[in-house]
C-alpha atoms as one frame of an Amber mdcrd trajectory, in Angstrom:
protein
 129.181  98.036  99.091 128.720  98.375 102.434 125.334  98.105 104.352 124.174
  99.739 107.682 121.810  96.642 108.079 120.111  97.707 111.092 119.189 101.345
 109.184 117.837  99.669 106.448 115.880  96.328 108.068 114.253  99.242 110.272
 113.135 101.181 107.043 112.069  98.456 105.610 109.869  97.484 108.522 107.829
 100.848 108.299 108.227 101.054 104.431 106.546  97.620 103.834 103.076  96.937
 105.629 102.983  94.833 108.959  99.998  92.515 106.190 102.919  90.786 105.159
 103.520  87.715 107.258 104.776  84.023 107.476 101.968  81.147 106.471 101.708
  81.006 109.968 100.991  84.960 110.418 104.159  86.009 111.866 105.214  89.389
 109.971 108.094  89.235 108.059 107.614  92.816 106.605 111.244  93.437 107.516
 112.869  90.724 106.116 110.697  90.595 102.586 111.370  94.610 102.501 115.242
  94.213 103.071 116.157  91.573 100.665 114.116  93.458  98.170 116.263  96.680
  99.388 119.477  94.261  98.785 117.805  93.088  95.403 117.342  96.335  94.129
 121.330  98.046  95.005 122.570  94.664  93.528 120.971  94.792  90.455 121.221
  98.690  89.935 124.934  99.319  91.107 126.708  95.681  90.405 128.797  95.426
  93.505 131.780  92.739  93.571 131.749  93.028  97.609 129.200  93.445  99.336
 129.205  93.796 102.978 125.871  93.627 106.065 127.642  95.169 108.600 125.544
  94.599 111.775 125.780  96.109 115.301 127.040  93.987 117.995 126.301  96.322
 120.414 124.161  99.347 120.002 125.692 101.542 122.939 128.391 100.470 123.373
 129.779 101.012 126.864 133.143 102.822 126.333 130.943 105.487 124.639 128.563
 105.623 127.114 131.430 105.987 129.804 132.482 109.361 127.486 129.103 111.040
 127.432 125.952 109.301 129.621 123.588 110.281 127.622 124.190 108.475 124.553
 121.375 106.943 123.627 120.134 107.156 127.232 116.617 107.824 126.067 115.900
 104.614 123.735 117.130 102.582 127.305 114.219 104.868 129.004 111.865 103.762
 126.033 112.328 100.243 126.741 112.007 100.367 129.758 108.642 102.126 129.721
 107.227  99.678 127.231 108.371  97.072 129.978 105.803  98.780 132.423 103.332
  99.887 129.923  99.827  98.085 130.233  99.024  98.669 127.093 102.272  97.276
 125.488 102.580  97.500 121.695 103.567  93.680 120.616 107.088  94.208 119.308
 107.004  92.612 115.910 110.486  93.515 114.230 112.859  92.279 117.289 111.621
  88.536 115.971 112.509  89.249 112.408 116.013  89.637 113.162 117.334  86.314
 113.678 115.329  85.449 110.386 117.119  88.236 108.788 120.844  86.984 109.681
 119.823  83.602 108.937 118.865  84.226 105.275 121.673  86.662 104.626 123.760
  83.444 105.641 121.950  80.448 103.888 122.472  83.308 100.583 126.215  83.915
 101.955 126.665  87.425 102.316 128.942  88.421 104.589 127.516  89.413 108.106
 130.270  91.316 110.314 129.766  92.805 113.449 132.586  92.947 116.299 131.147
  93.122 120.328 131.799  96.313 121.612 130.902  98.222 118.625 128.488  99.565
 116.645 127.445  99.253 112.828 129.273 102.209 112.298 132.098 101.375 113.062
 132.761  98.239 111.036 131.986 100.349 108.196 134.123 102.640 109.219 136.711
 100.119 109.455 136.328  98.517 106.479 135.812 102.088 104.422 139.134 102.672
 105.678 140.666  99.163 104.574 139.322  99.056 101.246 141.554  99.574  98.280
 138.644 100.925  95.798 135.644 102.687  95.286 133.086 102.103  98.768 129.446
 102.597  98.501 127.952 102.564 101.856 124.344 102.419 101.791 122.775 104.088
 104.752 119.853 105.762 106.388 121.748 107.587 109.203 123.327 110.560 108.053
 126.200 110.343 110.784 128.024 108.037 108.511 128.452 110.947 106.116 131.396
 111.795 107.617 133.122 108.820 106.062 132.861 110.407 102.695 136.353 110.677
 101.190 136.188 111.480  96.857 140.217 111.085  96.924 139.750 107.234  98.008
 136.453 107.327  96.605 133.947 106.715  99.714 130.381 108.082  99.025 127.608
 107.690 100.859 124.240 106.174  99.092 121.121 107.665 101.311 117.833 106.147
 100.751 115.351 109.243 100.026 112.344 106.695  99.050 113.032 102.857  99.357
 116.342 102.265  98.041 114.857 103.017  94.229 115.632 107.001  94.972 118.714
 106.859  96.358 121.031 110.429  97.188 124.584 110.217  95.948 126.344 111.885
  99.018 130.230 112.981  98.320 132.212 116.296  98.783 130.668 118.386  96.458
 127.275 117.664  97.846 128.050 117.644 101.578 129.577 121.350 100.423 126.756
 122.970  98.817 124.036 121.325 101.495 126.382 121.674 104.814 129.412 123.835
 103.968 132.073 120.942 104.922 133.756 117.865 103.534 133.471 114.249 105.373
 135.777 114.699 108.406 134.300 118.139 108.791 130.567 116.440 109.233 131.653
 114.793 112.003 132.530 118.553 113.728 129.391 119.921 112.531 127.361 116.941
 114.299 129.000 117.138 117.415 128.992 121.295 117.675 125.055 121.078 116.500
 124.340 118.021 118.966 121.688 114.895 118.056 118.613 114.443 119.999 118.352
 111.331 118.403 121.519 110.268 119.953 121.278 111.811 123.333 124.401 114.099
 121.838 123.708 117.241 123.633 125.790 119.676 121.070 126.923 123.308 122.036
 123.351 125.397 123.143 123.160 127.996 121.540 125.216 126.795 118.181 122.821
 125.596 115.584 124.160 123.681 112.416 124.269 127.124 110.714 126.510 128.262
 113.148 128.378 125.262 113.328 128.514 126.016 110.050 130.464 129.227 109.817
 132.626 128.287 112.648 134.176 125.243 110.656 134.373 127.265 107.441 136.063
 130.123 109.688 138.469 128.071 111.701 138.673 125.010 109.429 138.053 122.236
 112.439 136.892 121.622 115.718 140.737 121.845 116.998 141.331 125.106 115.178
 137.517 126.458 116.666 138.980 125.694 119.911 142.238 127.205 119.535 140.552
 130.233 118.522 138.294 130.190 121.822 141.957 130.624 123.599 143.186 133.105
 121.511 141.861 136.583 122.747 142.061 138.350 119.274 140.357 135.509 116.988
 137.093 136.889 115.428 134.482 135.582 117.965 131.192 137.394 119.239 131.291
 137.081 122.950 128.048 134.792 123.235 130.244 132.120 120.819 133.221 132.322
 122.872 130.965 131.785 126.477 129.007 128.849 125.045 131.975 127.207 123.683
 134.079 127.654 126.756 130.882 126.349 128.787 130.978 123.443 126.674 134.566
 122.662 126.368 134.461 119.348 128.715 131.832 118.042 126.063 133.605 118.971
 123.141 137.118 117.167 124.731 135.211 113.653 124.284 132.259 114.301 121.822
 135.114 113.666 118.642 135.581 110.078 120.201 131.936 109.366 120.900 130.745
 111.175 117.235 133.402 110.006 114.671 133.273 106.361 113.806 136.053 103.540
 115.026 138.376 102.909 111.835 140.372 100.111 114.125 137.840  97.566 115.400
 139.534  93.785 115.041 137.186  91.830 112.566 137.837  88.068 112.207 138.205
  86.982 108.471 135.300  86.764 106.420 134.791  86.238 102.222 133.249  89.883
 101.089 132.687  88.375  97.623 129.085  88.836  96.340 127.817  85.342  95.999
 126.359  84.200  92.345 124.334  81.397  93.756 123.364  80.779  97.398 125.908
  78.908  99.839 123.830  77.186 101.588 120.409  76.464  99.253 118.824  73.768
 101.134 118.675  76.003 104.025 117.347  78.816 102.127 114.764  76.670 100.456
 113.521  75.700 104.310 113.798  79.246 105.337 112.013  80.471 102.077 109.123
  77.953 102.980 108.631  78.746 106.659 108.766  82.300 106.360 107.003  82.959
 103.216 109.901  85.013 101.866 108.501  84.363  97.945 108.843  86.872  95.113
 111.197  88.810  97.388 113.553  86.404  97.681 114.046  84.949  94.319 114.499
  89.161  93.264 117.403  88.726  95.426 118.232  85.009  93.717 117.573  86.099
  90.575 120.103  89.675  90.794 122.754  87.537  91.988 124.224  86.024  88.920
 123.871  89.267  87.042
């Protein structure tokens, strides 16, 4: 089992109410709400690995280099809260460090690599693994991993992590019209606001859509831009040609790294905690309580 840690800490944060804080009032809503998430896919789906994969860097540069405006806007957001008089107090930033040091005193693995992204450890490791991968996820761009023949799915919280969607081919099919490699084509043609991914304008996800299922890839779209007798309308053809310097580095920029150099780490799911004094001290200055000993208590099962 793999976790996007940052995906789910940040769910967690606006899933559990800010009310719940450390004896000395600092809110630990984040942390409390993710080791109950952690609680809750241990004890329902019995992982023998289990995996916080973290990001080391959240924009990574040689991305950036491919398309500017990745993420571009949440680096404008910061730096408007930096000159806003009115400043909201950021109160998950300070929960991190509490989160990373619990997942260690409990001795999950935490495995990032600088330079990359979440994403691309899981990728990474999705690819290494010899069996079955749950990765457990709130961002939908890691559906592309999904891969029934090695058996990579894709576990979506819908509500909390106690309604979880079971994303694999058949699914991505009927709700998207491709398989996992194929996501990764629709995302890029479609474009992400969220991402600063400007897509093709003009091509929709339907569209996107009946382009992959018509041409099979983005490669075989393409080839079909060149080819003057390939079922295109003319408006397709124009916006695709418009956007062909996009769609030369989007692929690198959208699909996840499957190479990043991790150093060794034990993926085993602990049955008691590795480092208990240090969890006890952590338990008592943050408050972490009945959330916590869920967690504790899951392990052994």
């Amino acid at each position: 089992m793999l976790l996007d840690t940052a995906s789910l800490y940040f769910r967690a944060y606006f899933g559990v109410p800010e009310s719940v804080k450390a004896p000395d009032g600092t809110p630990v809503n984040a942390v409390r709400g993710l080791l109950d998430f952690i609680a809750r896919l241990v004890q329902d789906h019995r992982p023998d690995d289990l995996v916080a994969c973290m990001d080391a860097d959240w924009r990574p540069q040689w991305r950036v280099a491919l398309i500017p405006s990745y993420k571009a806007h949440r680096v404008a957001e910061e730096v408007a809260d930096e000159v806003d008089e009115e400043e909201v107090p950021d109160t998950l930033s300070p929960q991190v460090p509490v989160i990373e040091q619990v997942l260690d005193a409990i001795g999950i693995a935490r495995v990032g690599a600088a330079g990359y992204e979440a994403d691309d450890v899981i990728g990474t490791l999705a690819v290494r693994a010899t069996g079955p991968v749950d990765v457990v996820t709130g961002d939908r761009d890691l559906y592309q991993l999904v891969d029934d023949r090695r058996g990579v799915r894709v576990l979506y919280p819908v509500k909390g992590v106690g309604t979880l969607q079971a994303v694999d081919e058949s699914w991505l099919k009927e709700k998207y019209g491709v398989d996992g490699p194929g996501y990764a084509d629709l995302a890029l043609l479609r474009g992400d606001p969220s991402d600063g991914l400007p897509g093709v304008p003009g091509v929709g996800e339907k569209t996107a859509a009946k382009l992959l299922a018509s041409f099979g890839d983005l490669a075989g779209i393409m080839a079909a831009v060149d080819d003057p007798a390939a079922r295109l309308t003319p408006a397709q053809r124009q916006r695709l040609t418009s956007a062909r310097s996009y769609l030369t580095v989007a692929p690198k920029v959208v699909r996840v790294a499957t190479d990043v150099p991790l150093a060794p780490f034990d993926a085993a799911l602990p049955s008691a905690p590795r480092d208990p004094e240090t969890l006890e001290a952590l338990a008592g200055r943050w408050g972490l309580g009945g959330s916590l000993q869920r967690l504790l208590s899951a392990l052994p099962q």
